[in-house]
SEZAVO-96896 format. One record per residue (C-alpha): x, y, z. Coordinates in steps of 0.02 Angstrom, whole numbers, padded with zeros to 5 digits, always signed. Example, Ala and Ser with C-alpha at 12.3 -4.5 7.8 and 13.67 -1.06 7.14 Angstrom:
2
+00615-00225+00390
+00684-00053+00357
***
This chain:
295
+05039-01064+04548
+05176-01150+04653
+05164-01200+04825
+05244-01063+04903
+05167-00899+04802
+04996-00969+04859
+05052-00972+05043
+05131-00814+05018
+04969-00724+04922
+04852-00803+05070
+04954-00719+05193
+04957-00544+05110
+04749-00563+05101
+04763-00621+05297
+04881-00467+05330
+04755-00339+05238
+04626-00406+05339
+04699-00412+05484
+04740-00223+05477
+04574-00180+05468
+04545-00269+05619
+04496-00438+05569
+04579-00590+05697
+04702-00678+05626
+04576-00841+05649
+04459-00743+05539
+04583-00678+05428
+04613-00867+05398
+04452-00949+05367
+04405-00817+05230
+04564-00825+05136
+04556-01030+05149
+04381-00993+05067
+04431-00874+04918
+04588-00999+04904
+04458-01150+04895
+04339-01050+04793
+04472-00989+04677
+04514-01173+04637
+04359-01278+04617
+04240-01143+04552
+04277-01166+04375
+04119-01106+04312
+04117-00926+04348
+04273-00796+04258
+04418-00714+04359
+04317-00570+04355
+04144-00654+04426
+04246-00700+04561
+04344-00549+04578
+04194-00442+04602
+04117-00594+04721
+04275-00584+04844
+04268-00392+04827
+04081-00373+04884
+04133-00517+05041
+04026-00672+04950
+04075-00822+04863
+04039-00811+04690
+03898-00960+04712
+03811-00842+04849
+03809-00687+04718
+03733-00802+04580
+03597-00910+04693
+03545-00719+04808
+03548-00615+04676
+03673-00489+04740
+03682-00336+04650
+03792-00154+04694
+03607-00101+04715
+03543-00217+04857
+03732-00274+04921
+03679-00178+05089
+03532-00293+05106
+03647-00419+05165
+03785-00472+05312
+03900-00541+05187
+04008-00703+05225
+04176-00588+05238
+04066-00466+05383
+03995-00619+05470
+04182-00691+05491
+04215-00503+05538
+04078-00503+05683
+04115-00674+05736
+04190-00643+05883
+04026-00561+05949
+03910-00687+05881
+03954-00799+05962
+04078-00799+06133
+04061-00619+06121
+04252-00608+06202
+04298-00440+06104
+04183-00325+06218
+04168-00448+06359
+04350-00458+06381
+04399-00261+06315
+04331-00109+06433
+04332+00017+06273
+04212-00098+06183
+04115-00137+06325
+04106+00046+06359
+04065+00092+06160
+03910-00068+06187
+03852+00008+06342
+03861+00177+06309
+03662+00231+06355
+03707+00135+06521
+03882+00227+06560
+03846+00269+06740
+03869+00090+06787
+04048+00098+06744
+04203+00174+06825
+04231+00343+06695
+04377+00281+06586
+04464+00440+06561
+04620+00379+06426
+04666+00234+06318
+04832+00211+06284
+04897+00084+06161
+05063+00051+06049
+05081+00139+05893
+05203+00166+05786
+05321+00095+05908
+05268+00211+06058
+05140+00234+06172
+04985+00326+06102
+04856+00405+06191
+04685+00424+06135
+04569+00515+06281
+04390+00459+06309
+04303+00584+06412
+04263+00780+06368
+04369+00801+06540
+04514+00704+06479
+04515+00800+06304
+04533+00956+06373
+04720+00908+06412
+04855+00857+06275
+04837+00664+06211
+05029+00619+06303
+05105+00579+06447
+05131+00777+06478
+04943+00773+06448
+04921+00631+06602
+05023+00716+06687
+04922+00883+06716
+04755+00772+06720
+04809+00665+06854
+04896+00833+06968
+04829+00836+07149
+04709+00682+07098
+04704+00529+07207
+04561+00435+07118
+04659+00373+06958
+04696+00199+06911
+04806+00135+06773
+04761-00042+06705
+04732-00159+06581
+04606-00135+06459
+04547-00286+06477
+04447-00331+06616
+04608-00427+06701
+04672-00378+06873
+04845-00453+06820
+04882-00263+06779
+04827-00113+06897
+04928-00009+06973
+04860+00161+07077
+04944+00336+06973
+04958+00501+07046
+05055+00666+06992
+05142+00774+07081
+05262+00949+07007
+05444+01015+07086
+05469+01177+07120
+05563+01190+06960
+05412+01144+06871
+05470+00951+06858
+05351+00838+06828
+05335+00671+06941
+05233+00526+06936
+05177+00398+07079
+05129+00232+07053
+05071+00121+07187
+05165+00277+07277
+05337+00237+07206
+05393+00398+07144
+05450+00413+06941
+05526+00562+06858
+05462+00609+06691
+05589+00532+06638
+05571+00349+06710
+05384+00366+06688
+05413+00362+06487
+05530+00208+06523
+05400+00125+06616
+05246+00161+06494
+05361+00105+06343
+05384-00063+06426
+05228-00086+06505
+05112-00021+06328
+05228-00160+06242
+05115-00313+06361
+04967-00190+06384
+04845-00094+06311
+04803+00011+06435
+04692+00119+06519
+04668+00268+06655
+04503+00226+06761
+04436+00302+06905
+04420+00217+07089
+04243+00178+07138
+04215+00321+07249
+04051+00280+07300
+03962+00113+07279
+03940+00052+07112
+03772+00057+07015
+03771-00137+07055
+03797-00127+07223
+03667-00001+07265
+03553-00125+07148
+03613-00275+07242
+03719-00256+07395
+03834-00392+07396
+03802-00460+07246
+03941-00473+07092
+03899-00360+06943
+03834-00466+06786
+03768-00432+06611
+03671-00555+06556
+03612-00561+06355
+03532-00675+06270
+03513-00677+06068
+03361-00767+05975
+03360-00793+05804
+03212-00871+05718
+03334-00936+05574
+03417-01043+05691
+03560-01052+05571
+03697-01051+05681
+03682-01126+05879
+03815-00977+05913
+03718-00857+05851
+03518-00920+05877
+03548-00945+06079
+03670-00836+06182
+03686-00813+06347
+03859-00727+06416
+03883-00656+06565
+03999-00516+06626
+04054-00521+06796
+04157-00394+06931
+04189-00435+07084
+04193-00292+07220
+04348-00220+07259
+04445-00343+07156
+04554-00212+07082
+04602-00089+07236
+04557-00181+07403
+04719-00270+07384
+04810-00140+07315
+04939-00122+07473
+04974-00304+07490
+05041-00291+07288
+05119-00133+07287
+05320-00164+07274
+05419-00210+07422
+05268-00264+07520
+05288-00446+07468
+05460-00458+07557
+05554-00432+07384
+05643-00288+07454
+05619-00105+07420
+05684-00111+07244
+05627+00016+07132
+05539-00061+06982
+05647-00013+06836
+05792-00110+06932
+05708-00283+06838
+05597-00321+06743
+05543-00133+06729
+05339-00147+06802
+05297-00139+06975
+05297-00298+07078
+05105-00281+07055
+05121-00339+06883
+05092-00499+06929
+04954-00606+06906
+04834-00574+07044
+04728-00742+07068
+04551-00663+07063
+04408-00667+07200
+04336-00827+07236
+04223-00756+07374
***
């Protein structure tokens, strides 16, 4: 097959992959091994390795394990393993992503601000997917936010990630003709400018609506003055893989490193004038990187 129908069939494997939510670094490695696979293993048919690369093995594994549609469940195939790489062994996806820290942690909720929506780009639009039994009982839209956030002072609108580049302080308010206003960082938006803003901000975001701590966290009544931390650590007797035999991560949150500082960022307060935050780049002042806590 010429050089450039190869490239071109990798990348349509990579693409299929990576819309079922493979990385594109995993994506990679498994189509460089079907590619490699499809080359020097001359020994098994196009349909051996057909139904190999199907089931997520190499058609060597299938022959030398015995894999069979009867025990295929038996086993964390080559294609899954590349799938759950990132969490065997840096762990980033649910160390650095709330949502999947939150889905992990789930029996141990309470030690986390409630993370009432999740709004992400789809489509080509902001799409909002709510998270708590309180946030469902409103639409999943702005409109939606808009009534779940009326007369609240508590809500926070950030990154999804655990990154304090992003975090601005949201609040609703209604006209007397029924018009619906947002605040953030208390800089009035109409409906309409509030669209503007998520449309630009969900297209360098994913995002999410958090609560202030109102009260000390869990960690802090465990440890007054102490940063929060997870600490795991993952044995495996195999030892196959250093990443995934020894593990030891560790999730950290330092108090108050999200809203302490909130009036020092909020726009106009950094003597850039009184601007409003459409006029440039479209996000609040307090879009910009925040260098974190070193105390």
């Amino acid at each position: 097959m010429p050089g450039k129908a190869r490239r071109f069939k990798r990348r349509a494997w990579a693409f299929a992959l990576r819309a079922k939510g493979f990385s594109g670094a995993a994506a990679r490695m498994w189509t460089r091994k079907v590619h490699a696979s499809q080359e020097d293993s001359s020994r098994f048919s196009p349909s051996e390795k057909k139904r190999a690369y199907s089931l997520g093995f190499m058609p060597e594994a299938v022959e030398w394990l015995g894999i069979t549609d009867a025990n295929r469940s038996s086993f964390i195939s080559e294609r899954d393993y590349l799938y759950l790489h990132p969490m065997n062994s840096t762990y980033d996806k649910w160390l650095h992503d709330r949502i999947s820290a939150l889905n992990v942690f789930r029996a141990h909720a309470d030690m986390f601000e409630p993370c009432h929506f999740h709004i992400m780009r789809r489509a080509g639009s902001p799409f909002f997917i709510a998270l708590t039994p309180e946030a469902a009982s409103f639409p999943p839209s702005a409109a939606g936010l808009h009534s779940f956030a009326l007369g609240r002072e508590d809500l926070v609108i950030t990154s999804a990630s655990w990154s304090n580049e992003a975090c601005w302080t949201i609040s609703a308010t209604q006209g007397s003709g029924g018009e619906r206003c947002f605040l953030l960082d208390e800089v009035p938006f109409t409906e309409e400018e509030f669209a503007q803003w998520l449309d630009k901000a969900t297209r360098r975001y994913v995002l999410v609506v958090v609560e202030k701590p109102g009260r000390a966290s869990f960690f802090e009544r465990l440890a007054p003055g102490a940063e929060a931390s997870v600490h795991v650590r993952v044995l495996n007797e195999d030892g196959a893989s250093p990443h995934v035999s020894q593990a030891l991560v560790q999730l950290s949150y330092p108090r108050g490193v999200l809203f302490e500082d909130a009036e020092s960022t909020s726009p106009g307060a950094d003597g850039d004038g009184d601007g409003h935050p459409l006029e440039e780049s479209g996000l609040p002042l307090s879009a910009r990187r925040k260098k974190r806590s070193t105390s």
